[in-house]
MIDOSE-1310 file (N, C-alpha, C; in nm, 2 decimals, decimal comma, always signed):
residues 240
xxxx	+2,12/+0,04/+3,59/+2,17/-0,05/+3,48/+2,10/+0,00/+3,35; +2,16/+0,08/+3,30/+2,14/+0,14/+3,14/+2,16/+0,01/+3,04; +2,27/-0,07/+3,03/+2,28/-0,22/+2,95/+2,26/-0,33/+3,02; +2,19/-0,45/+2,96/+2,27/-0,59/+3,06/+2,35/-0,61/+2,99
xxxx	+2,50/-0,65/+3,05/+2,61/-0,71/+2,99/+2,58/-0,84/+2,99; +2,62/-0,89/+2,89/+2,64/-1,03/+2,88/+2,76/-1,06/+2,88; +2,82/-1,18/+2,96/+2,97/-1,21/+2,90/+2,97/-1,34/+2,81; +3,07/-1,39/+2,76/+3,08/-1,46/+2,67/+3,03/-1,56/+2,67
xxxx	+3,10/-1,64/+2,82/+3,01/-1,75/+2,87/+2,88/-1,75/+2,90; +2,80/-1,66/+2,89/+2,66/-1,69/+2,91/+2,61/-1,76/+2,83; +2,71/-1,73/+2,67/+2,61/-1,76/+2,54/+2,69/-1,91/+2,49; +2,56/-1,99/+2,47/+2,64/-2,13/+2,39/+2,69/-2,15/+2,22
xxxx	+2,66/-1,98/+2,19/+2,74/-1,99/+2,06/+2,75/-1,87/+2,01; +2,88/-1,81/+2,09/+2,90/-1,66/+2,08/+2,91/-1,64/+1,93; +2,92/-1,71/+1,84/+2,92/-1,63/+1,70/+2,80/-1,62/+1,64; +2,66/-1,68/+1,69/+2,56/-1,61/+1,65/+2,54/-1,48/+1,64
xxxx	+2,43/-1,44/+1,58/+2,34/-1,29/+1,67/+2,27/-1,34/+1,72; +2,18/-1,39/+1,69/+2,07/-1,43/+1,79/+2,10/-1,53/+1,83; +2,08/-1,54/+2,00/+2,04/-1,65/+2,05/+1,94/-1,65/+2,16; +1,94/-1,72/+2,23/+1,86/-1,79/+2,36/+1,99/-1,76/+2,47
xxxx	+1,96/-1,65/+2,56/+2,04/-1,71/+2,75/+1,95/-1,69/+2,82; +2,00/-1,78/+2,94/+1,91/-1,80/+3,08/+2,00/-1,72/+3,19; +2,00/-1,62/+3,26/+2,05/-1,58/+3,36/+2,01/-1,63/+3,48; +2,13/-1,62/+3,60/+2,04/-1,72/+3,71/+2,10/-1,63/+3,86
xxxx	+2,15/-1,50/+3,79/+2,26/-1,46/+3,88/+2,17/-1,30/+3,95; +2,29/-1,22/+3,98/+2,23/-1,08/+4,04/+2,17/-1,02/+3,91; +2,20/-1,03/+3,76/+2,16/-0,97/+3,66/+2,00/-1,04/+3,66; +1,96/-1,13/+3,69/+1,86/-1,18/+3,66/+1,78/-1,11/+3,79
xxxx	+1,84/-1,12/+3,91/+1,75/-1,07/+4,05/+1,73/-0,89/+3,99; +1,80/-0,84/+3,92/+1,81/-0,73/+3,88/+1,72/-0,70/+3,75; +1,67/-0,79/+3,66/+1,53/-0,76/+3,59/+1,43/-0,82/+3,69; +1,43/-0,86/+3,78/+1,28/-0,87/+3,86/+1,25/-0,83/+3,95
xxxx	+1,33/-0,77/+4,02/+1,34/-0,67/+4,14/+1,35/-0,56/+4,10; +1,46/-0,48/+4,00/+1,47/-0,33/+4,04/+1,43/-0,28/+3,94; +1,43/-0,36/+3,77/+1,32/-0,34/+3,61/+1,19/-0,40/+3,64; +1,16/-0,48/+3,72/+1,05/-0,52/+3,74/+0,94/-0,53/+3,58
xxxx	+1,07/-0,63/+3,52/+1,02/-0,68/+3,40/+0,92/-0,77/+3,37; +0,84/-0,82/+3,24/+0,78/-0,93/+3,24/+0,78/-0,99/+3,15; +0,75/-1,11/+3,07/+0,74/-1,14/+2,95/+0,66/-1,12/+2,85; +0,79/-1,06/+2,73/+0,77/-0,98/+2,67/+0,83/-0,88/+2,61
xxxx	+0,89/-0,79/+2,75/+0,95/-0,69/+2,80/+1,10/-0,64/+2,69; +1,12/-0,57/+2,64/+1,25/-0,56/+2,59/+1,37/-0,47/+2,66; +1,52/-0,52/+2,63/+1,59/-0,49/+2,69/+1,75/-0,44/+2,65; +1,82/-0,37/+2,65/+1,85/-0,34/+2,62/+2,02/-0,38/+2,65
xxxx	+2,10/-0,47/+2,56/+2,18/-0,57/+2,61/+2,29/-0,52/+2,52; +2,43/-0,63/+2,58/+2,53/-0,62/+2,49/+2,63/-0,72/+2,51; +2,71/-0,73/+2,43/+2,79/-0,84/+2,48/+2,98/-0,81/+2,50; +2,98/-0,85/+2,65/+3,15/-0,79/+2,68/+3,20/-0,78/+2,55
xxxx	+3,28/-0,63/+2,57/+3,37/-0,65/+2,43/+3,32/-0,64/+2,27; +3,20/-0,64/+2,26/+3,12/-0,68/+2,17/+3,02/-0,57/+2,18; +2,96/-0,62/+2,05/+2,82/-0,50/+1,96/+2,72/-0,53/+2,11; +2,62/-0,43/+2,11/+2,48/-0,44/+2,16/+2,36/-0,46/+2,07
xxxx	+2,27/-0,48/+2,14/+2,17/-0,46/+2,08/+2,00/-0,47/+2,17; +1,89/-0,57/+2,15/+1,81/-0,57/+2,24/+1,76/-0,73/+2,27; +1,75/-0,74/+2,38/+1,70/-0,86/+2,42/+1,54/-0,82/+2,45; +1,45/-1,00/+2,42/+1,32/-0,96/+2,44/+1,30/-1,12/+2,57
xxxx	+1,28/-1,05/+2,67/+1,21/-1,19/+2,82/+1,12/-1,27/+2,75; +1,19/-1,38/+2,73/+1,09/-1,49/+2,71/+1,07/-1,62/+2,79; +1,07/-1,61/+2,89/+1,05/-1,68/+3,04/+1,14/-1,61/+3,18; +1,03/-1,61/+3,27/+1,09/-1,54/+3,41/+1,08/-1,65/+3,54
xxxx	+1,09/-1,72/+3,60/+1,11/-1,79/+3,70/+1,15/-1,73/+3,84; +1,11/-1,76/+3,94/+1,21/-1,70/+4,07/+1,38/-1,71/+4,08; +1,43/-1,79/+4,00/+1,57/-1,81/+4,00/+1,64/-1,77/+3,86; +1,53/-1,78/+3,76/+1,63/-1,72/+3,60/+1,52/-1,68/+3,53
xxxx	+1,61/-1,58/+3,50/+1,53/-1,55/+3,34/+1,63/-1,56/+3,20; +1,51/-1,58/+3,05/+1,56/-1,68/+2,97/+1,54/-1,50/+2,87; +1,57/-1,48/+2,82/+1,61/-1,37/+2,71/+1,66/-1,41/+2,55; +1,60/-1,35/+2,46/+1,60/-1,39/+2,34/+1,68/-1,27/+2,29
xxxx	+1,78/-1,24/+2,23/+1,87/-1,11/+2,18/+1,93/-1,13/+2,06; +1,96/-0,98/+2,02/+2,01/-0,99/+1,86/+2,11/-0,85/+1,90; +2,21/-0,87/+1,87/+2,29/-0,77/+1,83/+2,35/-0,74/+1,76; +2,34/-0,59/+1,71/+2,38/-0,57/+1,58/+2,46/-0,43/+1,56
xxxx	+2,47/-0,36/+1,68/+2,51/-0,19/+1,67/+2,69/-0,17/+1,76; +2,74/-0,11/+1,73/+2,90/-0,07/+1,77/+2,84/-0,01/+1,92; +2,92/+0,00/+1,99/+2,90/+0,04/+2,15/+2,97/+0,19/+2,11; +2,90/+0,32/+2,19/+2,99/+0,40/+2,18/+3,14/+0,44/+2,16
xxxx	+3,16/+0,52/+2,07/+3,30/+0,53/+2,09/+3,38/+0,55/+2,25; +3,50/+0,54/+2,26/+3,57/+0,56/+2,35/+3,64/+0,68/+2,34; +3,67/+0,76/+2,45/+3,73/+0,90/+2,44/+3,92/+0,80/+2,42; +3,95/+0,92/+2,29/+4,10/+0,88/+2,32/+4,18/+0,95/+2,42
xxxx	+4,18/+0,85/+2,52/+4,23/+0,90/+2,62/+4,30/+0,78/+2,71; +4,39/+0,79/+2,77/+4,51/+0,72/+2,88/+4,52/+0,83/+3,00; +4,46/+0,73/+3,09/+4,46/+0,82/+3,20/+4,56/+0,75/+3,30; +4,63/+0,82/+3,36/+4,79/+0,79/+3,40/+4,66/+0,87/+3,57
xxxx	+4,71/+0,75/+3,71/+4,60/+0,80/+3,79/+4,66/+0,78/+3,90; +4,73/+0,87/+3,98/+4,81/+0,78/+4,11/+4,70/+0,76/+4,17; +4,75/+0,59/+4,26/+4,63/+0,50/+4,30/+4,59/+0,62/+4,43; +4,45/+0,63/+4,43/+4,35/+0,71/+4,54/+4,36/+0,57/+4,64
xxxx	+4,29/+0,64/+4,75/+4,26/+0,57/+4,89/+4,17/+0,45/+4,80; +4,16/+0,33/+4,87/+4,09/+0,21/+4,83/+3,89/+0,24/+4,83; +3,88/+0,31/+4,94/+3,77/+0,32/+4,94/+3,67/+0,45/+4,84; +3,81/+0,49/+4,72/+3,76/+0,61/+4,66/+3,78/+0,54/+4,49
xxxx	+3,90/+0,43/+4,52/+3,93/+0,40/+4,38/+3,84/+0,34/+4,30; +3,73/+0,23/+4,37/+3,65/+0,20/+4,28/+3,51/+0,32/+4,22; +3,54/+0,36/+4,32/+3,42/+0,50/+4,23/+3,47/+0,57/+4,12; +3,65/+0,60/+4,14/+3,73/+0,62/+4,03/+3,68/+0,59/+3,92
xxxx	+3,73/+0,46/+3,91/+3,73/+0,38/+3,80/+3,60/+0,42/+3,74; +3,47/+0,37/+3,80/+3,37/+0,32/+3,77/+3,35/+0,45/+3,67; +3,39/+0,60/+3,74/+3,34/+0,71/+3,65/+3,44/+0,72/+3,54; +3,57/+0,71/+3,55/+3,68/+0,71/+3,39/+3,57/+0,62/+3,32
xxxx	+3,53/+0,47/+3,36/+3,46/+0,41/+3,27/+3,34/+0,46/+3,20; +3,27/+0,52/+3,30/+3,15/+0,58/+3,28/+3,20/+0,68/+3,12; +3,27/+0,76/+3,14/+3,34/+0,90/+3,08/+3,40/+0,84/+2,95; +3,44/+0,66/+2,91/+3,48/+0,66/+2,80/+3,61/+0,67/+2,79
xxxx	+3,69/+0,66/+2,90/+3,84/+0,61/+2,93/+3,86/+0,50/+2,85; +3,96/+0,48/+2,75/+4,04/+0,34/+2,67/+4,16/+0,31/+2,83; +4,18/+0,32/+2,84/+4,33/+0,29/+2,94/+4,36/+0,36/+3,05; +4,34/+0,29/+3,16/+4,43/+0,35/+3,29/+4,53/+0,30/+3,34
xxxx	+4,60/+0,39/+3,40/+4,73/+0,32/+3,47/+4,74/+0,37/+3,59; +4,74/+0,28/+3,69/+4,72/+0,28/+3,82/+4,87/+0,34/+3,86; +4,92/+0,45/+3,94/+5,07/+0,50/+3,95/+5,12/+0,51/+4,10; +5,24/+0,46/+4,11/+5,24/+0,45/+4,27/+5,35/+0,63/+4,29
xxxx	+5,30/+0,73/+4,35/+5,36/+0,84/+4,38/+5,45/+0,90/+4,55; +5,46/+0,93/+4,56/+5,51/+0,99/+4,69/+5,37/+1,01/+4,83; +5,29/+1,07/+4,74/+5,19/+1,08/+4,88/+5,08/+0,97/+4,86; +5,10/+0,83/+4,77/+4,98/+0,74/+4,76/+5,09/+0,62/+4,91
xxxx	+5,00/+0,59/+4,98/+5,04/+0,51/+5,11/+5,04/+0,37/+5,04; +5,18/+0,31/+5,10/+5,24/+0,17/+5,04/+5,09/+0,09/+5,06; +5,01/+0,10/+5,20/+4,91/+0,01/+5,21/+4,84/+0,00/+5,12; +4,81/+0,12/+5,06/+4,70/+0,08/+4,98/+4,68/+0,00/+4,85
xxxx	+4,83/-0,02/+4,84/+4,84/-0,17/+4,73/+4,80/-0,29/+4,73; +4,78/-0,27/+4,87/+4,78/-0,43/+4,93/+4,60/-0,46/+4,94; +4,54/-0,34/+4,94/+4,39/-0,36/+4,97/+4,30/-0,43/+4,87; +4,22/-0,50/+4,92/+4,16/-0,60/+4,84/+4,06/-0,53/+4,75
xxxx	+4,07/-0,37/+4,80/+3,90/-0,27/+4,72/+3,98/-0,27/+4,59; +4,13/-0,26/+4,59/+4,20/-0,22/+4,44/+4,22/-0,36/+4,36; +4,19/-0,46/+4,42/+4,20/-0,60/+4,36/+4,18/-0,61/+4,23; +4,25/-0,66/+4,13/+4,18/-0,70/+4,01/+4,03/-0,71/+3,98
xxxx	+4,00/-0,80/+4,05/+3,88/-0,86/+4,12/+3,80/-0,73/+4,11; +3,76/-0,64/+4,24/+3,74/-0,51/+4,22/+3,74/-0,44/+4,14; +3,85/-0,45/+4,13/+3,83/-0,30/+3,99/+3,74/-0,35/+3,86; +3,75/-0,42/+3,80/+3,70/-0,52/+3,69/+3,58/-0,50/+3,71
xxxx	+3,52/-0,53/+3,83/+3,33/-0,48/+3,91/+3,31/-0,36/+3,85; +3,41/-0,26/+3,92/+3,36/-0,14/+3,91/+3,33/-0,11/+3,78; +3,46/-0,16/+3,68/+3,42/-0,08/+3,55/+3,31/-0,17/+3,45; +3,28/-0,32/+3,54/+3,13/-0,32/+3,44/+3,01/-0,28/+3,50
xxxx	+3,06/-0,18/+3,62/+2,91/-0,14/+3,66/+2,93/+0,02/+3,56; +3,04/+0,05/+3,54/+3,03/+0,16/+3,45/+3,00/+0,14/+3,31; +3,01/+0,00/+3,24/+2,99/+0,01/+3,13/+2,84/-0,02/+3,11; +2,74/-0,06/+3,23/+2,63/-0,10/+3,23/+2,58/+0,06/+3,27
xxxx	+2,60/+0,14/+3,31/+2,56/+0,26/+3,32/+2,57/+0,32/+3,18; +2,68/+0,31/+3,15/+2,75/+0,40/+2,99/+2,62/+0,34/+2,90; +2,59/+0,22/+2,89/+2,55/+0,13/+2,74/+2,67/+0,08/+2,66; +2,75/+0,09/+2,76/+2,88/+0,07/+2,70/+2,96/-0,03/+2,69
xxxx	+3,07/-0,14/+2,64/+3,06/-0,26/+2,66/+3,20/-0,30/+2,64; +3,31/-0,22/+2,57/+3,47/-0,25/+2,61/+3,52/-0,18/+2,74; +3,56/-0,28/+2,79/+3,66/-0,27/+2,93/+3,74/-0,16/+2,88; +3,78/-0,06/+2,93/+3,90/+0,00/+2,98/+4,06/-0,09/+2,97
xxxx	+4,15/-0,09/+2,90/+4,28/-0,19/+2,98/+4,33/-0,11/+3,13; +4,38/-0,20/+3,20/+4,38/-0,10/+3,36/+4,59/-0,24/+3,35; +4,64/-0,06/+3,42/+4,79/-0,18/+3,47/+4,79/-0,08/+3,62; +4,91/-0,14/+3,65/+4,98/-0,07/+3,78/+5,14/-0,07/+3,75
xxxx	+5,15/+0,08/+3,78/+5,33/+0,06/+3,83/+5,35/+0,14/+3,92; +5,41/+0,04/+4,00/+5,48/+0,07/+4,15/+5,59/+0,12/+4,16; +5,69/+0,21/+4,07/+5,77/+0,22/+4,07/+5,79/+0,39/+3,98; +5,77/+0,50/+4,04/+5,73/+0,62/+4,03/+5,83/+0,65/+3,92
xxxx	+5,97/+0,70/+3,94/+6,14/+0,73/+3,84/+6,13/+0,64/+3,75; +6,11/+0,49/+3,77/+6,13/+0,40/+3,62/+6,03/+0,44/+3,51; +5,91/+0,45/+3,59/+5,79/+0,47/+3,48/+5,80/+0,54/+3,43; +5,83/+0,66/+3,49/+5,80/+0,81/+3,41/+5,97/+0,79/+3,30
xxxx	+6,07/+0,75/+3,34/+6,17/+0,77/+3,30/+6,19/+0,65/+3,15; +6,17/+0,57/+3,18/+6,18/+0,42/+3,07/+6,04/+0,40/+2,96; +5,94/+0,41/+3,07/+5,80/+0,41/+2,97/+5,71/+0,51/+2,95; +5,69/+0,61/+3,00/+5,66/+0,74/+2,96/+5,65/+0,77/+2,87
xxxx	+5,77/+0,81/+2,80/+5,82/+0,87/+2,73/+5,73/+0,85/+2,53; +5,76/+0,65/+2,55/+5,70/+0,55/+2,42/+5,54/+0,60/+2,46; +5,49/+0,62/+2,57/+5,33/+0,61/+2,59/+5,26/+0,74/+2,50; +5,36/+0,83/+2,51/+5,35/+0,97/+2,50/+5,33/+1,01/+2,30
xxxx	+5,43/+0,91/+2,26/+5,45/+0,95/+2,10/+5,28/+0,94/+2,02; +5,29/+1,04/+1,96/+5,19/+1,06/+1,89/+5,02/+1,09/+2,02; +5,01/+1,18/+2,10/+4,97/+1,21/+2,24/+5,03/+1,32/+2,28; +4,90/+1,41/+2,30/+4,93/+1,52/+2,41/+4,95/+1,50/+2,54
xxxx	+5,04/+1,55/+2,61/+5,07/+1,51/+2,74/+5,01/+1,58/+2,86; +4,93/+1,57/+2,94/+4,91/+1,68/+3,02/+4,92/+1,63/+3,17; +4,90/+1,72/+3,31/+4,90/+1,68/+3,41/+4,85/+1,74/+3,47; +4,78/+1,73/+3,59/+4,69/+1,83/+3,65/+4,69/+1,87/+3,82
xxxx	+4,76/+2,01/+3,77/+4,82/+2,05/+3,95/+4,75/+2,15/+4,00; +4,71/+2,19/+4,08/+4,63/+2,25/+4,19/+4,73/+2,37/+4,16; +4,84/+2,38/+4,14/+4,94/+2,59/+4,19/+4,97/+2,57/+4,01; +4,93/+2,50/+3,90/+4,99/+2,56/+3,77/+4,92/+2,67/+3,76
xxxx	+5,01/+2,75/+3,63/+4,96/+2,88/+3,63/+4,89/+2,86/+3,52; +4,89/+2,75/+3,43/+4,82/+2,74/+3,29/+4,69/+2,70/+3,32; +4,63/+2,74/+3,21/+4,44/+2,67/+3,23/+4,42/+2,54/+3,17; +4,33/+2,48/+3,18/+4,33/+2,38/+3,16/+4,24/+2,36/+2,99
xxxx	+4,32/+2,31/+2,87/+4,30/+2,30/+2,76/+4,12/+2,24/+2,77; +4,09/+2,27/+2,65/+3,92/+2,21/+2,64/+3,89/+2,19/+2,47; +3,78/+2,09/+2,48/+3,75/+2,03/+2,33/+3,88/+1,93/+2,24; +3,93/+1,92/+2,36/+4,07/+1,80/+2,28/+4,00/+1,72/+2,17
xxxx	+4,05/+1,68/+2,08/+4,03/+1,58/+1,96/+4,15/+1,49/+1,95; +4,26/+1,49/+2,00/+4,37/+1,40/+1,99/+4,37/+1,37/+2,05; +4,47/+1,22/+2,03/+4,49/+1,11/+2,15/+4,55/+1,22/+2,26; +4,52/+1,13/+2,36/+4,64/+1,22/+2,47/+4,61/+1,13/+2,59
xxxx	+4,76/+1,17/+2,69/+4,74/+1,10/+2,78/+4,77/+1,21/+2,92; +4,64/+1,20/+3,04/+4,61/+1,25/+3,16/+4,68/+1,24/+3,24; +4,77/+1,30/+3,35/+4,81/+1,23/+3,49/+4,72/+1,27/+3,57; +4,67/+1,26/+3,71/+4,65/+1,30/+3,81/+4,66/+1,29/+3,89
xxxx	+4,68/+1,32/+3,98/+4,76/+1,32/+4,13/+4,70/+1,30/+4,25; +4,78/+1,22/+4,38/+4,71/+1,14/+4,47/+4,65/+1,32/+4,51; +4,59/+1,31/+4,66/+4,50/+1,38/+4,73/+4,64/+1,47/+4,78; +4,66/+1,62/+4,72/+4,77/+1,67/+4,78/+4,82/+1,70/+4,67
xxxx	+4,86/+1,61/+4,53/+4,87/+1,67/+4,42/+5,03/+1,60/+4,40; +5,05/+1,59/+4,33/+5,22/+1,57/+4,31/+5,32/+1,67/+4,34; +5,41/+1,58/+4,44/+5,51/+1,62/+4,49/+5,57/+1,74/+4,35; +5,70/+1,81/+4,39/+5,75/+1,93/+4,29/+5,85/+1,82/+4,24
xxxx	+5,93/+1,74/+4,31/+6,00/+1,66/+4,21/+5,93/+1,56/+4,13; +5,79/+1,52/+4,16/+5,75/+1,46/+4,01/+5,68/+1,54/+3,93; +5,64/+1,60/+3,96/+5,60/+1,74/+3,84/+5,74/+1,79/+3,73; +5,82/+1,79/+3,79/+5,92/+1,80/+3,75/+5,98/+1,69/+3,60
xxxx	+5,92/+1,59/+3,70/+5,95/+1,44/+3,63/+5,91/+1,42/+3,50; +5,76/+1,44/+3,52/+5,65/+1,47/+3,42/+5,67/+1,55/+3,32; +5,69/+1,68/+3,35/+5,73/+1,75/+3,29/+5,82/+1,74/+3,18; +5,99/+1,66/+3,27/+6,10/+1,60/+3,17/+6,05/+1,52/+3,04
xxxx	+5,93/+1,45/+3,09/+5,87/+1,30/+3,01/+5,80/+1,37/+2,90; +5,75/+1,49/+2,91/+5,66/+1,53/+2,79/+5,53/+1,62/+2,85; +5,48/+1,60/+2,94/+5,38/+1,62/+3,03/+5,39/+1,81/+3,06; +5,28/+1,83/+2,97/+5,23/+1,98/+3,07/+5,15/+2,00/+3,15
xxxx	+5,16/+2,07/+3,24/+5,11/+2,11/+3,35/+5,02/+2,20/+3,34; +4,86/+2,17/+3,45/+4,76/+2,28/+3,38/+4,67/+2,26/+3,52; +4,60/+2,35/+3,56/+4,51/+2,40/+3,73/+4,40/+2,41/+3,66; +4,27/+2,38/+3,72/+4,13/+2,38/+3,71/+4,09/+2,59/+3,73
xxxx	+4,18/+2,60/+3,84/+4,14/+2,73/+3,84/+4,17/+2,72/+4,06; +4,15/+2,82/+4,10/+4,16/+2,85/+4,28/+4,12/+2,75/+4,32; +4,02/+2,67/+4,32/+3,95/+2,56/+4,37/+4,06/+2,44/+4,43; +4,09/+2,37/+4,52/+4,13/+2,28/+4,51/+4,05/+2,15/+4,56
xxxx	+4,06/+2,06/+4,42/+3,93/+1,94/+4,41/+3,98/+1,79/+4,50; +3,92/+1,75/+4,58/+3,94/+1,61/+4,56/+3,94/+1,53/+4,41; +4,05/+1,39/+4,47/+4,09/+1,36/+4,36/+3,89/+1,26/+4,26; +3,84/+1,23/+4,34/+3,76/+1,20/+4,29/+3,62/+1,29/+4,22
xxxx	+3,61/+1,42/+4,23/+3,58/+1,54/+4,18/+3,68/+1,57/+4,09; +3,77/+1,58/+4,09/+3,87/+1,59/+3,98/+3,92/+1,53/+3,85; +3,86/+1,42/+3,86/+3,92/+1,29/+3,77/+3,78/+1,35/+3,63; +3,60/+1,35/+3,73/+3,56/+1,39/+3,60/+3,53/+1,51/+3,54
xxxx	+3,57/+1,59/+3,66/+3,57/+1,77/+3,62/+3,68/+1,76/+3,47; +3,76/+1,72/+3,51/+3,93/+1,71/+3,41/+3,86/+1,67/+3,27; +3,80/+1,55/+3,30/+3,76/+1,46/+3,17/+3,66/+1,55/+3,13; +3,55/+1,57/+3,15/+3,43/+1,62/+3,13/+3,53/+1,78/+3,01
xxxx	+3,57/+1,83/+3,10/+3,64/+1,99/+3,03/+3,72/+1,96/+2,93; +3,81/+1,86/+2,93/+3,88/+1,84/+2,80/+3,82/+1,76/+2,70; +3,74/+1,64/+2,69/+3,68/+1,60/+2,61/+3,54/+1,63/+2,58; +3,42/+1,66/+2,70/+3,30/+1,69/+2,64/+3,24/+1,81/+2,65
């Protein structure tokens, strides 16, 4: 944990800067066990959605600690980027996430494709619930403090065909296949929006699809990556 997040409700008058919170939760078991803080101690906070800045421990107890904080600084920028992600195996998605967040993703969209299994919609790892975890354990890694927006569509032909298309205006379109013959673009500065593809890569008729919608197609190179090696190999080469 690079930041503590604060969320809104912690604070009894979110339009200060400074105030007084008491945590009583895993954040609090987490400056006394794994920061092995004391009072005094400063820290390096932020608030969901909101500026950061530093908190200083002004009481520790076995059940809470009480933090005094001011914030005053913009949270990193966000890469402009929409990452369009057919949904991974359940037990891979929240690492997904956690790293798009890490990486500075504005928007993901969860995509149901040909080789993503009906079950995996149903799994409780992809829950709202879940996912929302993962990406504030990424923004507490990042120092980072706006959520990602995250949707889902289950419906492969509509999406690419009806909303694609609006997603796309003003945005580079790209997608990323394991047999394209193109290389994969680097140092992007414009918005743009990512597809990537379940474990296997997208079928030839939605490549095709993609393609129709605006979307080019581009290969890492011989290698073929898991999708979760691939999500920040992709990001990392095009934006940093």
């Amino acid at each position: 944990m690079n930041l503590l997040l604060l969320q809104p409700e912690d604070l009894g008058a979110p339009s200060q800067q400074h105030n007084l919170v008491t945590l009583s939760d895993e954040r609090a078991k987490h400056i006394r066990s794994v920061l092995r803080a004391s009072i005094g101690d400063t820290l390096k906070v932020g608030l969901l959605n909101g500026l950061t800045g530093n908190a200083e421990i002004r009481a520790i107890s076995e059940r809470s600690v009480s933090l005094e904080f001011e914030l005053h600084t913009p949270p990193p920028p966000k890469l402009p980027l929409t990452l369009l992600l057919a949904l991974p195996r359940p037990k891979m998605a929240k690492r997904i996430i956690r790293a798009a967040t890490e990486l500075g993703v504005s928007e993901i969209i969860l995509l149901n494709s040909y080789r993503v299994d009906k079950s995996y919609w149903q799994s409780p790892l992809v829950s709202n619930e879940s996912l929302t975890g993962a990406m504030l354990e990424g923004l507490e890694q990042a120092g980072d403090t706006i959520l990602p927006s995250i949707n889902r569509e289950l419906r492969f032909k509509p999406f690419v065909e009806d909303k694609l298309p609006s997603l796309l205006q003003h945005k580079m379109g790209l997608f990323a296949h394991p047999y394209s013959t193109q290389a994969v673009p680097t140092k992007i500065t414009q918005p743009s929006l990512l597809a990537i593809g379940p474990e296997g890569g997208f079928i030839p008729y939605e490549c095709e699809k993609l393609t129709e919608a605006g979307l080019q197609g581009f290969s890492l190179g011989p290698r073929i990556l898991k999708t979760e090696t691939a999500v920040s190999a992709i990001i990392a080469r095009l934006f940093l």
